[in-house]
N, C-alpha and C positions, 0 to 999 in steps of 0.2 A: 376519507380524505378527498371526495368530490369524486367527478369524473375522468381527472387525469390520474390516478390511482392505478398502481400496476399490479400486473396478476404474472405470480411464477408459482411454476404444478408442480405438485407432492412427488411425482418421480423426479424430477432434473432436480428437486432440492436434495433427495436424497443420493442421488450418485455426487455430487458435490460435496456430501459430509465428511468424507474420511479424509477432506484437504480443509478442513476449518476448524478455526479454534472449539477451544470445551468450553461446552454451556457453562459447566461451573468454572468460575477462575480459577488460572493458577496459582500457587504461594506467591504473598507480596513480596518475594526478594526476586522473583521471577520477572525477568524482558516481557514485554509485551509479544505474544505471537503474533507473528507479521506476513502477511501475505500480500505476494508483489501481483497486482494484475492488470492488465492493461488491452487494448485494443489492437492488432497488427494488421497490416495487411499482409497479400504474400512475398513480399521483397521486405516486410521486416520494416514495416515506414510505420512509424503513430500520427502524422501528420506529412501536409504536400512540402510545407518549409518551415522553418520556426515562427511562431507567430501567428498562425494560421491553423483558426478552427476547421477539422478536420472527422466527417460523421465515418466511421466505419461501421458499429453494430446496426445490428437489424432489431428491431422491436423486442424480440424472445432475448439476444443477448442485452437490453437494455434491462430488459426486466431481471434478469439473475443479476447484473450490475447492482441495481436496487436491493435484491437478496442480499445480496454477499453484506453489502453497507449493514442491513437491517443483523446481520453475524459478527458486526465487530462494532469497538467500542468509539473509533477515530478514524478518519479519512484521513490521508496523508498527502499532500501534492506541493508540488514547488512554487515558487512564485512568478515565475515565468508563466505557468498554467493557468492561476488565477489572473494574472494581470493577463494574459490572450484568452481566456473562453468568457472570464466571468461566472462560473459555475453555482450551481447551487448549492451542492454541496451537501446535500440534506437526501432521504429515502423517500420514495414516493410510494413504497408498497403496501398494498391496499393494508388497513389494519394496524397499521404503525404508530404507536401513541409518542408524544414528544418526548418520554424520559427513555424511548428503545431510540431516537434518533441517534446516530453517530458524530461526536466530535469532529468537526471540520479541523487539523494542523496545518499550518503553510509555514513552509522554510523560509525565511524572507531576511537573510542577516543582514542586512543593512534597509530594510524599510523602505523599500521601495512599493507596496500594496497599498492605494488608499482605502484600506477596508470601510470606512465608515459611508463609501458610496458603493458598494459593495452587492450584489444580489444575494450572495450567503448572508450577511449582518442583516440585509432587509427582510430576510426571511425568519431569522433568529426575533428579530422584531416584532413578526407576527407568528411566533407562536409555532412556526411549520418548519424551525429546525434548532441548532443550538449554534451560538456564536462558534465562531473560529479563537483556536488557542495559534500565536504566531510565534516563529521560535526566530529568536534575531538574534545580536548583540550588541544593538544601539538600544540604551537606558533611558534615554528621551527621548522615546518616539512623539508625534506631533501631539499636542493635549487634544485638541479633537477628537482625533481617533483614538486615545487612549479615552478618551469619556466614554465616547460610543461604544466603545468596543464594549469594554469593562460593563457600561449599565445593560447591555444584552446579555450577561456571563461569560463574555470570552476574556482573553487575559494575552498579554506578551511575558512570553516564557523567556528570560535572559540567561544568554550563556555567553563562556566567557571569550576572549579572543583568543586563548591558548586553543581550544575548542575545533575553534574554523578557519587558523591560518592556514594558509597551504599557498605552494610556488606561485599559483597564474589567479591565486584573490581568496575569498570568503567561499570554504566547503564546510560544515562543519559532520565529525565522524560520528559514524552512524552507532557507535556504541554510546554516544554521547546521547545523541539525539532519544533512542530509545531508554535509557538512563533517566532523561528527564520526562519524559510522559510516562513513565512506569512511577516516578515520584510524584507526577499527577494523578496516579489511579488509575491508569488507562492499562487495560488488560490487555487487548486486542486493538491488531492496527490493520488497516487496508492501504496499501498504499500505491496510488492509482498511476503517478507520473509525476513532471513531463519526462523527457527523456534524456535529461541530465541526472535526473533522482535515482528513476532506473536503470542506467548504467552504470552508474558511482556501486549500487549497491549488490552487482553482478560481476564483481569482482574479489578474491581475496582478502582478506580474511572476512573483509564485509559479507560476501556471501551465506556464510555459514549461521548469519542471523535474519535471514529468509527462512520460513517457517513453512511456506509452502506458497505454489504456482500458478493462479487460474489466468489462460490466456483466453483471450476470444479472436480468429483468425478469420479474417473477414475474406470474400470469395473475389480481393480486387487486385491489380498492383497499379502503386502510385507514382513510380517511377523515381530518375535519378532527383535529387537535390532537395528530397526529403529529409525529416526526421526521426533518423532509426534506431532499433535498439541494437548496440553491436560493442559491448563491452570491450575497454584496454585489456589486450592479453599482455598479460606481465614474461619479464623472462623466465624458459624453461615450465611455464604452466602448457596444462594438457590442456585438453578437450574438458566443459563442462557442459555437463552432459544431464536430465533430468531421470531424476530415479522413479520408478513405480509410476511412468505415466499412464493418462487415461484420455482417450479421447472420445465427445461424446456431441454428435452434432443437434444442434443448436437451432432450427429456422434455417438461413442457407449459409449460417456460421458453421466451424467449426472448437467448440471448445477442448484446449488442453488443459490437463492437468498433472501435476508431480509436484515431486518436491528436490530442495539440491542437498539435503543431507539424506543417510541410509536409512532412513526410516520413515514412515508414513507418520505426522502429526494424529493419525488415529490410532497409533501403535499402543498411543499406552495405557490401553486398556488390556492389550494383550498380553505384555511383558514378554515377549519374546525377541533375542535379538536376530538382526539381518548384516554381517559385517559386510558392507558396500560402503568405499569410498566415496565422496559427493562428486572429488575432481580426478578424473581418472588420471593415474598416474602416481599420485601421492602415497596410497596406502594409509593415508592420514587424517585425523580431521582437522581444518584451521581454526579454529572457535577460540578464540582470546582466552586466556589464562582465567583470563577474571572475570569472566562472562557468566552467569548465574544462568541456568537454561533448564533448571529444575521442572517447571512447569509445564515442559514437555520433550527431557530428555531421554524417555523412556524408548529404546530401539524397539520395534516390532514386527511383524509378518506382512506383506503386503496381504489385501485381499485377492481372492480367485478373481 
């Protein structure tokens, strides 16, 4: 992939394993496994204000960034995120052929992204990554970018308005969301930001379809009237709190990892169960009645 090609080492891949999806898929009635991850600093800011690109990692967490992409089947981000960085969207790790790239999603319900001027579509173009799938619920989006998008293989995923109503405009529920990329084929999801995405999805019962946690904790603070990750605590909920963390430094990051249900995503090779709450307090799990989580519902042991 040239000389901007990145290099992540066979140790730090492997202490990362027992937080990422199975090589082999899960059953197609199974959610895509999803892991939330993202960049903080130490006050909890992903960026200085909204709108504003904002670098915290250091080279080494850039390169696991890349990894984790090169371990899942979709990048996930909001359309806030592509319309402020522009992103590419694609893996840059050395060895990565175009059919391992990862599917770009952007939530974008009402169309506001001009993808077809886009640095992911331009890339998708040449070959160095795969269009973007958009999940909206406008049916006529511009024909422009519906030509472009569509002749690079990307596609608008439409869902309905029953979907993304909600009191203060257009959310759409995250059972929904993962619903329909699992009926696109999409196994595994990475889902990087901004920080609308990831705080909708750090709460009840949306939580409990978080599959697992890799943070990168940058060595800065960016002070007040940033963009932080600090979930609504609903009433009466406890402390949520991550289970079987791991922490493991990084260049002059530091990386966490867990997960927020009782068991490790690498449990289910073990078959053993661990009964720990995700939300303390509860005794319970919140996982939707109808939520299919076959694919990696299997409780397990943490490792030593």
């Amino acid at each position: 992939m040239g000389s901007s090609a990145l290099v992540f080492s066979p140790y730090d891949r492997e202490v990362l394993e027992p937080y990422l999806p199975p090589r082999t898929p899960a059953n197609h009635g199974s959610l895509p496994f999803s892991t939330l991850t993202f960049a903080t600093s130490l006050d909890s800011a992903i960026s200085l204000s909204p709108g504003v690109q904002t670098i915290l990692s250091g080279p080494e967490s850039k390169a696991m960034t890349h990894y984790l992409r090169s371990r899942h089947e979709a990048i996930l981000v909001g359309v806030g995120t592509v319309m402020a960085d522009d992103p590419s969207l694609n893996c840059r790790l050395e060895g990565i052929t175009l059919e391992q790239q990862p599917r770009p999603v952007v939530i974008d319900p009402v169309v506001r992204w001009d993808v077809a001027k886009s640095k992911c579509l331009s890339l998708a173009q040449q070959g160095k990554g795969k269009a973007p799938y958009i999940v909206c619920i406008q049916s006529n989006p511009p024909f422009g970018q519906r030509k472009a998008l569509e002749a690079a293989g990307g596609k608008y995923i439409y869902m309905g308005f029953e979907d993304a109503m909600t009191d203060d405009g257009f959310r759409f529920g995250w059972n929904s969301i993962l619903t329909a990329l699992r009926d696109e084929g999409l196994h595994s999801l990475m889902i990087e930001g901004g920080g609308s995405i990831i705080n909708s999805l750090l709460v009840p019962p949306e939580v409990e379809l978080i599959s697992s946690v890799i943070l990168t904790i940058a060595p800065t603070w960016l002070g007040q009237g940033g963009v932080t990750i600090s979930p609504e605590r609903k009433e009466k909920q406890k402390q949520l709190r991550l289970q079987h963390p791991k922490w493991h430094p990084l260049g002059e990051d530091i990386i966490l990892c867990g997960t927020l249900r009782a068991y490790l995503p690498s449990a289910r090779q073990n078959q053993l169960t661990v009964p720990v709450p995700a939300i303390e307090g509860t005794g319970s799990s919140n996982i939707p009645n109808d939520t299919n989580l076959d694919g990696y519902a299997v409780m397990g042991k943490p490792p030593i």
